[in-house]
VEXROKOL-700268 format. One record per residue (C-alpha): z negated, x negated, y negated; residue number from 1; residue in one letter. Coordinates in Angstrom, 3 decimals, always signed. Layout:
// residues N
(node (Z,X,Y),NUM,'A'),
...
This chain:
// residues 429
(node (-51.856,-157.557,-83.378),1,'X'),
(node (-52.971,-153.895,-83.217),2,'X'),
(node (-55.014,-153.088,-79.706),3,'X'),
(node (-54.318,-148.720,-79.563),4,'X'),
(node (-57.459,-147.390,-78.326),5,'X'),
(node (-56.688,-145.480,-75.213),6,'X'),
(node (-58.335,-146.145,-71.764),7,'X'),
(node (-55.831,-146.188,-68.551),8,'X'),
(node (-58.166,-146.115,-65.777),9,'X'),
(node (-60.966,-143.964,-66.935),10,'X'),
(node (-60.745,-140.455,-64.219),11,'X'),
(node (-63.868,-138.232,-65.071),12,'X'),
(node (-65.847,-138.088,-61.582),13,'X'),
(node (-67.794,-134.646,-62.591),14,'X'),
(node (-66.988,-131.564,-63.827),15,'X'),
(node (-69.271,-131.058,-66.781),16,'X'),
(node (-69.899,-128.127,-66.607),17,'X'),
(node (-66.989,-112.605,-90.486),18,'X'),
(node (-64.634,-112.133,-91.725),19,'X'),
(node (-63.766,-113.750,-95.072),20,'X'),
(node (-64.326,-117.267,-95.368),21,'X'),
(node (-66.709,-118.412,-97.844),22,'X'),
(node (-63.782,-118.463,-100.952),23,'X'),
(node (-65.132,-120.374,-103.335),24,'X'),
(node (-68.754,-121.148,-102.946),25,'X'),
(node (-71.309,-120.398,-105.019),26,'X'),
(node (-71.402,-120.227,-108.654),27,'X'),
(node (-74.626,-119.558,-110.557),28,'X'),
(node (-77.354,-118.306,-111.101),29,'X'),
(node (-78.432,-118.415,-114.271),30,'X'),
(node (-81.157,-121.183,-114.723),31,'X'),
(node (-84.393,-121.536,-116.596),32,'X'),
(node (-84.576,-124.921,-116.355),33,'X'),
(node (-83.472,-127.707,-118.382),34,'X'),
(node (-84.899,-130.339,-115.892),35,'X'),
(node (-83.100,-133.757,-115.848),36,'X'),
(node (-83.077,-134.337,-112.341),37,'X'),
(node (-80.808,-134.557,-110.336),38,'X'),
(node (-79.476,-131.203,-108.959),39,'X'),
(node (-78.842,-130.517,-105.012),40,'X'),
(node (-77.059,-128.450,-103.264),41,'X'),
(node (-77.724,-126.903,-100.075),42,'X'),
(node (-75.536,-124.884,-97.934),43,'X'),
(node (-77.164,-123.145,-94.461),44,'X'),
(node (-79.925,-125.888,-95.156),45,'X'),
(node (-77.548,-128.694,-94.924),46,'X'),
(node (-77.463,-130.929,-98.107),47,'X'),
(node (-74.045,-131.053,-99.024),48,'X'),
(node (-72.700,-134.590,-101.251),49,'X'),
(node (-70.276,-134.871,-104.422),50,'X'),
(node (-68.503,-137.784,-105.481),51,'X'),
(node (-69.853,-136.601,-108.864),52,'X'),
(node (-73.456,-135.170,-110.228),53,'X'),
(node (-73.544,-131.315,-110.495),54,'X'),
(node (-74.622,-130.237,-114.078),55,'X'),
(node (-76.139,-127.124,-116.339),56,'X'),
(node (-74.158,-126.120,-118.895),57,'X'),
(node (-75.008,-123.216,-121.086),58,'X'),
(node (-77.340,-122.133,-118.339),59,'X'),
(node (-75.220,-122.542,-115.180),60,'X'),
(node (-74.752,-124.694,-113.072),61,'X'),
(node (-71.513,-126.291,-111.988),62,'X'),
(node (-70.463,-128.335,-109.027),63,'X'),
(node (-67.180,-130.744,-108.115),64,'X'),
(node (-65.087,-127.638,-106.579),65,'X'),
(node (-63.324,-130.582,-104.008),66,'X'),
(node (-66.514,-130.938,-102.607),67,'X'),
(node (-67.250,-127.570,-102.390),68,'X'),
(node (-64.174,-125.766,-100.926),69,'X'),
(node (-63.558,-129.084,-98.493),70,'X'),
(node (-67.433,-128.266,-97.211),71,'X'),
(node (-65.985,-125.014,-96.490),72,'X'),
(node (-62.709,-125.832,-94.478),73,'X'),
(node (-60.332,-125.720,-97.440),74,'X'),
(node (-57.816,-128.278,-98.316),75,'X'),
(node (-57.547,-128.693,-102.169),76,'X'),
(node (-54.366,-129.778,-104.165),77,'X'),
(node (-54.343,-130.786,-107.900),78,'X'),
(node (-51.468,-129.489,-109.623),79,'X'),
(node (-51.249,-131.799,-112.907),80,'X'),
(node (-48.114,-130.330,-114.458),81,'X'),
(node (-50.354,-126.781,-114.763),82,'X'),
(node (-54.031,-128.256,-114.932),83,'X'),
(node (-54.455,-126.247,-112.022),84,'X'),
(node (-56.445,-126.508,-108.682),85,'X'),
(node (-55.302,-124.737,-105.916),86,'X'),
(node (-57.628,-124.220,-102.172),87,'X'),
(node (-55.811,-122.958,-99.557),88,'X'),
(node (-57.299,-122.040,-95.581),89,'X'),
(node (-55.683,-119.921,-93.371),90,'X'),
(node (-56.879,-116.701,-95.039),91,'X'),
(node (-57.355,-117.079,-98.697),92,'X'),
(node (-55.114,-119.063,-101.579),93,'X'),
(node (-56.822,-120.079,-104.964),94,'X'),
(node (-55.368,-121.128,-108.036),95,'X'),
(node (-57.746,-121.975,-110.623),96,'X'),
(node (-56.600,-123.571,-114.182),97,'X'),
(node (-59.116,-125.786,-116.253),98,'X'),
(node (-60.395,-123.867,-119.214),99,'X'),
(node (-59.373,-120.611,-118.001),100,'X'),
(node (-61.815,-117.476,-117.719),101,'X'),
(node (-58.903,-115.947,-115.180),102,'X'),
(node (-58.260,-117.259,-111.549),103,'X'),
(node (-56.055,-115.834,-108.902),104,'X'),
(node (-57.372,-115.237,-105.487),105,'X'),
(node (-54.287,-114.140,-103.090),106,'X'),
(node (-52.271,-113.562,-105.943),107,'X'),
(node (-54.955,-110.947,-107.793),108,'X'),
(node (-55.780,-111.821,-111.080),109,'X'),
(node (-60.162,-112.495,-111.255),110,'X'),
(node (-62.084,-112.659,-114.410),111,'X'),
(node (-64.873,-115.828,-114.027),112,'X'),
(node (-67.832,-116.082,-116.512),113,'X'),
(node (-67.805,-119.877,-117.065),114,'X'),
(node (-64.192,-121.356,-117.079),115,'X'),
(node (-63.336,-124.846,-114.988),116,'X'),
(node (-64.181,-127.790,-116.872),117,'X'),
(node (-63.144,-131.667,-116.413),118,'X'),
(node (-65.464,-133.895,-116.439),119,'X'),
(node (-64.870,-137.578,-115.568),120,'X'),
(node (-61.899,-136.629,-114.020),121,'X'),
(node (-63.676,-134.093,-111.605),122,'X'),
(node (-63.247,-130.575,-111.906),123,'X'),
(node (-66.193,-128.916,-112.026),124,'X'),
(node (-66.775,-125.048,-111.400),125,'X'),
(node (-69.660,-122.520,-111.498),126,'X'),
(node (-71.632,-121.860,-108.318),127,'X'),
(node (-71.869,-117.760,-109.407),128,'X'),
(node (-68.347,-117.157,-109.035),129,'X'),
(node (-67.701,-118.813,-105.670),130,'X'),
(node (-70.786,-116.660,-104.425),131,'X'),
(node (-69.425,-113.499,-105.524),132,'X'),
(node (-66.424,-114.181,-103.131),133,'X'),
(node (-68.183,-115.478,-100.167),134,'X'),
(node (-71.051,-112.892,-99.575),135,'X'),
(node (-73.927,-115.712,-100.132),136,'X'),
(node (-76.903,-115.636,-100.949),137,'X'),
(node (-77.747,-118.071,-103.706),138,'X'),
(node (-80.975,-119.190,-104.976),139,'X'),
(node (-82.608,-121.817,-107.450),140,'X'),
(node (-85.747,-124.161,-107.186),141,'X'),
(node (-86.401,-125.305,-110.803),142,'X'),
(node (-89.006,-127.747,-109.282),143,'X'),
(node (-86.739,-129.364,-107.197),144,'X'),
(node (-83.127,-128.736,-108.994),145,'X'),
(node (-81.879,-127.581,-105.608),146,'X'),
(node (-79.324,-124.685,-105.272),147,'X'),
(node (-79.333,-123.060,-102.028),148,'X'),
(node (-76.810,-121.179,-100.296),149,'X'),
(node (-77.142,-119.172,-97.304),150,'X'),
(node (-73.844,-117.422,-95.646),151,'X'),
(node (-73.518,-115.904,-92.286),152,'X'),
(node (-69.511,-116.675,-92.275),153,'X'),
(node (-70.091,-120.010,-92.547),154,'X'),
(node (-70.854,-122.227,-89.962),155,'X'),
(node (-71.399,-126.068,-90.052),156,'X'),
(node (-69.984,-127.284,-87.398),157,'X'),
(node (-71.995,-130.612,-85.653),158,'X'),
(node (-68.946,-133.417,-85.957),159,'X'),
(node (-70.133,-133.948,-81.740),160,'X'),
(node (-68.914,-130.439,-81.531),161,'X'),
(node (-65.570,-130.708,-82.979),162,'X'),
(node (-64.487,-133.786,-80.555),163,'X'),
(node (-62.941,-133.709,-77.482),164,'X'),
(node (-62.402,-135.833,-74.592),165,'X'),
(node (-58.697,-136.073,-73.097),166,'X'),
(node (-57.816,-137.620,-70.043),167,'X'),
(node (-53.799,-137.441,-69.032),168,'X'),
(node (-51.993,-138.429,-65.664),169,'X'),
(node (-51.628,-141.582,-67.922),170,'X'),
(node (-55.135,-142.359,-70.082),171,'X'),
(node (-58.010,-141.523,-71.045),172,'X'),
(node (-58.978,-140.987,-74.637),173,'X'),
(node (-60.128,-138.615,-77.436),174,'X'),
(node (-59.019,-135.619,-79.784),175,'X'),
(node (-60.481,-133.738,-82.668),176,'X'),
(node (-60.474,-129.677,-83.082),177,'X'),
(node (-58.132,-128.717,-85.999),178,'X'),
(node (-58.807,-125.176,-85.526),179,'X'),
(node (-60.919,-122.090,-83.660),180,'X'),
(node (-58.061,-120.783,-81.694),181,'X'),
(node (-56.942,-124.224,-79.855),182,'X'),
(node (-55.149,-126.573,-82.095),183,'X'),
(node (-56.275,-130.343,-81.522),184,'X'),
(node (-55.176,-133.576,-83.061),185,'X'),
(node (-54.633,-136.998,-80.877),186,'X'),
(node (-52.745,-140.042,-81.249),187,'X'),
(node (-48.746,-139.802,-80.214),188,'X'),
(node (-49.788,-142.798,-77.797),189,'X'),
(node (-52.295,-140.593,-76.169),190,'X'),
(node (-49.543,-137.986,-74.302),191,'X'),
(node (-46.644,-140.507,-74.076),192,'X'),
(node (-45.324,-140.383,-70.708),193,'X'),
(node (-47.479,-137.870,-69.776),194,'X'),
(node (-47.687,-134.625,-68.108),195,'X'),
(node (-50.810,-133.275,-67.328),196,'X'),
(node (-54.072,-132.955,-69.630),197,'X'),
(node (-57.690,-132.130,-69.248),198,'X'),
(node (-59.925,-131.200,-71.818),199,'X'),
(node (-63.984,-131.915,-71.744),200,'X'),
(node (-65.997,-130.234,-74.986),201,'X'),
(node (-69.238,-131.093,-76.218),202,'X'),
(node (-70.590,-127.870,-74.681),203,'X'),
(node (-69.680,-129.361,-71.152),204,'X'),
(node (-66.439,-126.997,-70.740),205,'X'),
(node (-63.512,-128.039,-69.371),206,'X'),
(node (-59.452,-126.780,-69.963),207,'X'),
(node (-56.918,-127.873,-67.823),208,'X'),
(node (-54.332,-124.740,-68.732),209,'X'),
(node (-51.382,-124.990,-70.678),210,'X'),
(node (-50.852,-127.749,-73.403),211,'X'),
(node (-48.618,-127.424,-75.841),212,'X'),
(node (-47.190,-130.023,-78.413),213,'X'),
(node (-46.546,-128.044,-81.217),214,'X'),
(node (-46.305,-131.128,-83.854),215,'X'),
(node (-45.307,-134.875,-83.257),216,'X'),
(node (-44.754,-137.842,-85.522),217,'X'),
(node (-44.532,-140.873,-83.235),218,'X'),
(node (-44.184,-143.423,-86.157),219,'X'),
(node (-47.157,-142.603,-87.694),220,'X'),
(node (-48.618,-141.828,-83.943),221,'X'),
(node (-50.099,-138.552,-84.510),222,'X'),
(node (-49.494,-135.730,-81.886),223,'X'),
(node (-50.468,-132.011,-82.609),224,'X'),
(node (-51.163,-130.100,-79.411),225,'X'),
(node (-52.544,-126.158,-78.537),226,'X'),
(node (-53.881,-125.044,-75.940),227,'X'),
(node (-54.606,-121.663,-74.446),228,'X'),
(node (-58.638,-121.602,-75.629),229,'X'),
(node (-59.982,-119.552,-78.669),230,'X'),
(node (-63.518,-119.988,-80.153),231,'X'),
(node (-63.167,-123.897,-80.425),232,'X'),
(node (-65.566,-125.314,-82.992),233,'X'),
(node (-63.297,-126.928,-85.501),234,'X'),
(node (-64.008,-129.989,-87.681),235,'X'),
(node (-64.745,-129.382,-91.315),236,'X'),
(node (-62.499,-131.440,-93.202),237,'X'),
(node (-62.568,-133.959,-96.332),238,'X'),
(node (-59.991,-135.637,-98.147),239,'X'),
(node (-62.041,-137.562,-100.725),240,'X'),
(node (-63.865,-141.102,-99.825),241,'X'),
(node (-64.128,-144.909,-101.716),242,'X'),
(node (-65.048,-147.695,-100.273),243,'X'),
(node (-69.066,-148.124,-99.468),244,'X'),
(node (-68.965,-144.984,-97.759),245,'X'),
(node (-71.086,-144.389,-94.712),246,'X'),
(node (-69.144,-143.320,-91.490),247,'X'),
(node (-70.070,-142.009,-88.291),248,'X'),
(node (-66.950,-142.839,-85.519),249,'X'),
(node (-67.322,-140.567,-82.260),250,'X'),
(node (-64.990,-140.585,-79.274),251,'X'),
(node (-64.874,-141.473,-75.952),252,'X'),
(node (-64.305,-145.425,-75.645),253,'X'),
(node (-64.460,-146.735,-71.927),254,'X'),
(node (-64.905,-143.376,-71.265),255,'X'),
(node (-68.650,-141.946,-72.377),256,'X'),
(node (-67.959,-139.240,-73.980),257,'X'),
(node (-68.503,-138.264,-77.627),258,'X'),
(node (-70.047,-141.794,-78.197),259,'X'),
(node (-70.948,-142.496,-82.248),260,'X'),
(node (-70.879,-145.826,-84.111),261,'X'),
(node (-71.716,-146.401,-87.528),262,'X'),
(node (-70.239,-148.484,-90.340),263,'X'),
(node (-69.363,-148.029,-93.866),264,'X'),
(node (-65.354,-147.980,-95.424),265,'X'),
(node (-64.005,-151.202,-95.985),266,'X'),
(node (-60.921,-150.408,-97.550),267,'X'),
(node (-57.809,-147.841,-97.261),268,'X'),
(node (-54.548,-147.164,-98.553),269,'X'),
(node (-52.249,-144.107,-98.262),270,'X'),
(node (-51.939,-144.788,-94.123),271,'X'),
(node (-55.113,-146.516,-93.145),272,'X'),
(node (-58.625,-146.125,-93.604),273,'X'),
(node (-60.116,-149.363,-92.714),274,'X'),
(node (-64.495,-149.313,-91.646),275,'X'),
(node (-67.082,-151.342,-89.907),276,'X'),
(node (-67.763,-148.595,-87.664),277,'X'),
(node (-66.661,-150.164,-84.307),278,'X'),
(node (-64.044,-148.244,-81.659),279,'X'),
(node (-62.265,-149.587,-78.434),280,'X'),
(node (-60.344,-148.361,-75.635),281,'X'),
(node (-60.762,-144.770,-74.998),282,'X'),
(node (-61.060,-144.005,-78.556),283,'X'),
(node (-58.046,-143.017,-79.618),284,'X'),
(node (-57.406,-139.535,-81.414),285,'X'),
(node (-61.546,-139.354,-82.386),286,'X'),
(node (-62.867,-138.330,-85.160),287,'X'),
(node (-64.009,-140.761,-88.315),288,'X'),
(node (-66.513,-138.425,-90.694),289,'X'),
(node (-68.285,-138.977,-93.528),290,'X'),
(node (-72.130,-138.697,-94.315),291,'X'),
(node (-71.586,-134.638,-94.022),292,'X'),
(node (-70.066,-134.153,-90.790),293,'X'),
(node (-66.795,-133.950,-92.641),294,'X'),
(node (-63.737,-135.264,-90.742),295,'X'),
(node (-61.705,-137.790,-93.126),296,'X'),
(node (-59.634,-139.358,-90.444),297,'X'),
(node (-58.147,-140.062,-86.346),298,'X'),
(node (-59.340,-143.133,-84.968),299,'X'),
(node (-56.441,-144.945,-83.800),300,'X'),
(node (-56.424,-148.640,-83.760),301,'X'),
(node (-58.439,-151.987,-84.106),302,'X'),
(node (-57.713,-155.711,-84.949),303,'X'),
(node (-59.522,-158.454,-86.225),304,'X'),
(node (-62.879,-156.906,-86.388),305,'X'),
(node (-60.841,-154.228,-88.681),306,'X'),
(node (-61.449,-150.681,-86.789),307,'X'),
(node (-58.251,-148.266,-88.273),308,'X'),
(node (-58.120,-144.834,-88.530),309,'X'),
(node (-55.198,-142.275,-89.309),310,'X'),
(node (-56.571,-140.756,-92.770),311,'X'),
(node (-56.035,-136.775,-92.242),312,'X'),
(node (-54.573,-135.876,-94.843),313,'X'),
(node (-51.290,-137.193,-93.271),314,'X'),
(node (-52.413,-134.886,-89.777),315,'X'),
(node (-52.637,-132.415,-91.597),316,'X'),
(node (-49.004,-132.983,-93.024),317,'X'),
(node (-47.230,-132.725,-89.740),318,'X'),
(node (-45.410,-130.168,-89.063),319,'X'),
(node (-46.102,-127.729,-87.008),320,'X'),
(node (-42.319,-126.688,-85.898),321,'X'),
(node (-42.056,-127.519,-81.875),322,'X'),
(node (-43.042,-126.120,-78.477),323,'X'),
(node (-42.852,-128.644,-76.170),324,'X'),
(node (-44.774,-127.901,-72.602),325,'X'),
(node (-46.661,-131.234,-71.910),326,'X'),
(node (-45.400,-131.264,-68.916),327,'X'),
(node (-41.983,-132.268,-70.601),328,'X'),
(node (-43.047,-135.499,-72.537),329,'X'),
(node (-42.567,-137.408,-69.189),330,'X'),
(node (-38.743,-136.958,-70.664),331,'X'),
(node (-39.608,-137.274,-74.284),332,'X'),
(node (-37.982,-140.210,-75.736),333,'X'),
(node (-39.239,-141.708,-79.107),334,'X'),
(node (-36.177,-143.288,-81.096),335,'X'),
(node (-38.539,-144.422,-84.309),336,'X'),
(node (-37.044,-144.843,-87.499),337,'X'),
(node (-36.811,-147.859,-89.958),338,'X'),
(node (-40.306,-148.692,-91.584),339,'X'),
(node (-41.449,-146.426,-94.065),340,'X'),
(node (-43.238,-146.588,-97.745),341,'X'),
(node (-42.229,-150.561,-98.756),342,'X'),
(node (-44.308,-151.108,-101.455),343,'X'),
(node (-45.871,-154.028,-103.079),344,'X'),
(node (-49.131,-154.804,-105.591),345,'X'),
(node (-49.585,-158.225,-107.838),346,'X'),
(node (-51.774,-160.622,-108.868),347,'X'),
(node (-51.069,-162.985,-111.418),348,'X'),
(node (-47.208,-164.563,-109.891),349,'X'),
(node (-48.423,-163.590,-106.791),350,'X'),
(node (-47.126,-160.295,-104.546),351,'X'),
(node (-49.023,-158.747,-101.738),352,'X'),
(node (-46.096,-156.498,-99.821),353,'X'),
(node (-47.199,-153.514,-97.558),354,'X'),
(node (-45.501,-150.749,-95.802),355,'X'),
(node (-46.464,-148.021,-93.313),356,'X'),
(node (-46.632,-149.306,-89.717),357,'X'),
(node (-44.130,-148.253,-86.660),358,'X'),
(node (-46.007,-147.557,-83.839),359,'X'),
(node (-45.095,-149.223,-81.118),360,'X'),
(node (-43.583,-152.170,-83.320),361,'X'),
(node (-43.168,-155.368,-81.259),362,'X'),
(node (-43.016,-157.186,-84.500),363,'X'),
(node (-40.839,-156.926,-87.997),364,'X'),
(node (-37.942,-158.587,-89.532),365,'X'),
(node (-38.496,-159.343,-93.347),366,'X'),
(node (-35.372,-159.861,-95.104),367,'X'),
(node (-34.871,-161.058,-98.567),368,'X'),
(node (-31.831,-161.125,-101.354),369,'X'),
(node (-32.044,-162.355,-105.165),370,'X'),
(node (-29.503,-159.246,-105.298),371,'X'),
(node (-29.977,-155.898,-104.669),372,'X'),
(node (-26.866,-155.066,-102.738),373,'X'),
(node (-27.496,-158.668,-100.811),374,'X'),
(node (-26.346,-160.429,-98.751),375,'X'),
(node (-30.345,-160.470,-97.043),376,'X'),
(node (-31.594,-163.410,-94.968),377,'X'),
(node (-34.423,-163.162,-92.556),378,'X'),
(node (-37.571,-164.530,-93.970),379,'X'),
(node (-39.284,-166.958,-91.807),380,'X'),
(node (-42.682,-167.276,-91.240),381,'X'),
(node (-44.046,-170.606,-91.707),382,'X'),
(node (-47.335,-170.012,-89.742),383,'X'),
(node (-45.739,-169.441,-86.974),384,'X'),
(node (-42.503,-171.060,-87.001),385,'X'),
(node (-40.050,-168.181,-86.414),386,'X'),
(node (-38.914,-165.034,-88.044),387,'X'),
(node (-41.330,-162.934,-86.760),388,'X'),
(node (-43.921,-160.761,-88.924),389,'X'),
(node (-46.732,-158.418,-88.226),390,'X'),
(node (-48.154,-155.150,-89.708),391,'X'),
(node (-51.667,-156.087,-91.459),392,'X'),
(node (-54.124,-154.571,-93.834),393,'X'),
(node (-54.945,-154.454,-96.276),394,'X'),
(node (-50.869,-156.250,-97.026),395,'X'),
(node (-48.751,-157.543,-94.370),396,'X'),
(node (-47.794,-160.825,-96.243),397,'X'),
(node (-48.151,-162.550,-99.714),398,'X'),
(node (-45.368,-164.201,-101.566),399,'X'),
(node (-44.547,-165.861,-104.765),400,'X'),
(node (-42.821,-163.636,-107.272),401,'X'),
(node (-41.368,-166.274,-110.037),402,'X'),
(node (-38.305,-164.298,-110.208),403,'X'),
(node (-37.270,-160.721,-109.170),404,'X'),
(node (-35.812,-160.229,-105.716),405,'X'),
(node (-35.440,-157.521,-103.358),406,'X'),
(node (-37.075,-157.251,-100.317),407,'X'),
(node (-36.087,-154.987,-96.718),408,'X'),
(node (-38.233,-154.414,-93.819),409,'X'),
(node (-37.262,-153.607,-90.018),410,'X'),
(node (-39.059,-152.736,-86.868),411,'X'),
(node (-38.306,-153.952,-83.486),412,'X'),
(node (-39.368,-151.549,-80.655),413,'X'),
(node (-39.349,-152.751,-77.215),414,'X'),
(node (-36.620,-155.416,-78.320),415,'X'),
(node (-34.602,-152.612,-80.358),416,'X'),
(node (-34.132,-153.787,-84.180),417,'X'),
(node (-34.536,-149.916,-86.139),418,'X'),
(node (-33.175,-148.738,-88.524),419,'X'),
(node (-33.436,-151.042,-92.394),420,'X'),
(node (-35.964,-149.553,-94.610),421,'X'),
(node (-35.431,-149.085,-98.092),422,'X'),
(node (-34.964,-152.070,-100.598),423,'X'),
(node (-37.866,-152.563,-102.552),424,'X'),
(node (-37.606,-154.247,-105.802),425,'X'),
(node (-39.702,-157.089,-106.617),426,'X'),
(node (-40.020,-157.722,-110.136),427,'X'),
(node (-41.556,-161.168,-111.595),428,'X'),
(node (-44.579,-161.065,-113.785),429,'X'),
């Protein structure tokens, strides 16, 4: 059983009162040094962490360009059918190929004096380019192997900063700042029903104006809202994590606002990232971060001493194609759609079957066929003596897979039975 972590009866009782972004970051000085140590990098005097060790090569120094252009609000895409990375914010478009001494920035070509390399499959790219572009300054310790970069169109936003507490005619709960000029990210269960919303930021202002739902996917309960406010402090975002990871959780459970927990990533999977770090009612649509402030995920749900959150990568992936006045959801009916993503991993005759949860599932109906056209017979579940199954993680169920068979999965929603997902072949070992 999920528990979604909004708060119902929560009312706050006091009114609490340069232009181009940093492109690429920094790319290098040229260094005297041959020291062994570990290099660091510093941007605005904040340490920023790779999933991989910079390096010196042929006297610069290059850095994991994810880790980079995600420290600077850019969302990074690798294009394997080109060997090509492409960074993308709302101003600028990159495309840089491995072993290429030309990049394209907004569709000009740019000559770079150390090419891309890959390196345990990281890319890696010099720190002088990206500081050419941005306008930093850039300077080297040799004593310490530290890099540091100092912009004044970059600013790293505190996480606090970025989250936002949300109370509707309906609940209480949390959001997270997607960007400056008022978009902000919440769960779909969050503004169900609902028609009013007030806003409380970290700086103690309030909004209760004009809300917006601009982007909505109730199955995966994600909500996409603006608002008529400019100069919000948005999160930085991060798509890259692995299991270990520290996390900081901050939102507004039983209503205290921008409250953080700590924990570490348990597990995840291409819909849930699974911590330690604990959340409860009043929660919902927070912010998970990593150890650099860096938003990786919407905290959303909890079961089992499992605390879930919505990775962002699939916010980000919403849509952002309506304009529905808040004030209209009251109306808004959600007609969700069969489950999505069946899928299935194995060990040894054994097969551990997931797929994407429905929000607002009352339970599933697993059906199974030794054919792939059927016919398809409910599935019963021995431990508890019906047909009834339940969304889990890190798999919903385990079964024995001595011969191939074809599996089917369907929500029920308030009683409804949705719509069949697709079949999802189960082949033996």
């Amino acid at each position: 059983m999920l528990y979604w972590c909004f708060r119902k009866d929560v009312i706050p009782t006091k009114r609490i009162c340069r232009g181009f972004f940093l492109f690429l970051l920094l790319c290098t000085c040229s260094i005297q040094t041959t020291a062994a140590s570990a290099i660091r990098v510093n941007l605005n005097g904040k340490a920023i962490s790779f999933d991989a060790q910079p390096f010196i090569d042929n006297g610069r120094v290059l850095v994991p360009m994810r880790g980079i252009l995600e420290s600077l609000g850019y969302t990074v895409y690798w294009q394997s059918h080109t060997q090509t990375v492409l960074a993308v914010n709302e101003n600028t478009r990159i495309s840089l190929p491995l072993g290429s001494n030309k990049v394209s920035v907004n569709g000009k070509s740019v000559s770079i004096d150390a090419p891309a390399q890959l390196k345990n499959s990281r890319t890696f790219v010099p720190l002088r380019f990206l500081a050419e572009y941005s306008g930093a300054d850039v300077s080297w310790n040799g004593r310490t192997s530290t890099v540091s970069i100092t912009s004044d169109t970059v600013s790293m936003v505190s996480a606090k900063d970025s989250v936002v507490y949300i109370q509707t005619n309906k609940m209480q709960g949390s959001g997270v700042v997607l960007s400056s000029d008022g978009l902000i990210a919440t769960n779909f269960h969050m503004i169900e029903n609902a028609s009013t919303a007030q806003f409380l930021f970290n700086d103690g202002s309030i909004y209760q104006g004009k809300t917006t739902v601009v982007g909505l996917d109730p199955e995966a309960d994600i909500a996409l809202l603006k608002i008529s406010k400019t100069g919000l402090k948005a999160a930085s975002i991060s798509t890259s994590y692995a299991i270990g990871d520290a996390v900081t959780a901050i939102g507004s459970p039983d209503g205290s606002r921008n409250k953080e927990t700590t924990g570490i990533i348990i597990g995840f999977d291409q819909d849930i990232i699974s911590t330690s770090a604990v959340i409860s009612h009043g929660s919902s649509g927070g912010g998970l971060f990593n150890s650099n402030g860096q938003l990786i995920g919407m905290t959303s749900a909890y079961s089992d001493q499992q605390y879930l959150s919505i990775p962002i990568s699939l916010v980000k992936q919403v849509p952002q194609n309506l304009s529905i006045p808040l004030s209209e959801m009251k109306n808004y009916t959600y007609t969700p759609h069969g489950p999505e993503n069946l899928r299935y991993t194995k060990s040894g005759n054994y097969a551990y079957v997931s797929w994407s949860p429905v929000y607002g599932a009352d339970y599933y109906y697993v059906s199974f066929s030794r054919n792939q056209n059927g016919p398809f017979t409910h599935m019963k579940n021995t431990t508890l003596g019906n047909d009834h199954w339940y969304w889990g993680f890190p798999q919903c169920f385990g079964i024995t897979a001595n011969k191939t068979f074809y599996l089917k999965v369907t929500a029920v929603v308030n009683g409804v039975p949705t719509a069949d997902s697709e079949v999802l072949k189960v082949i033996a070992r």
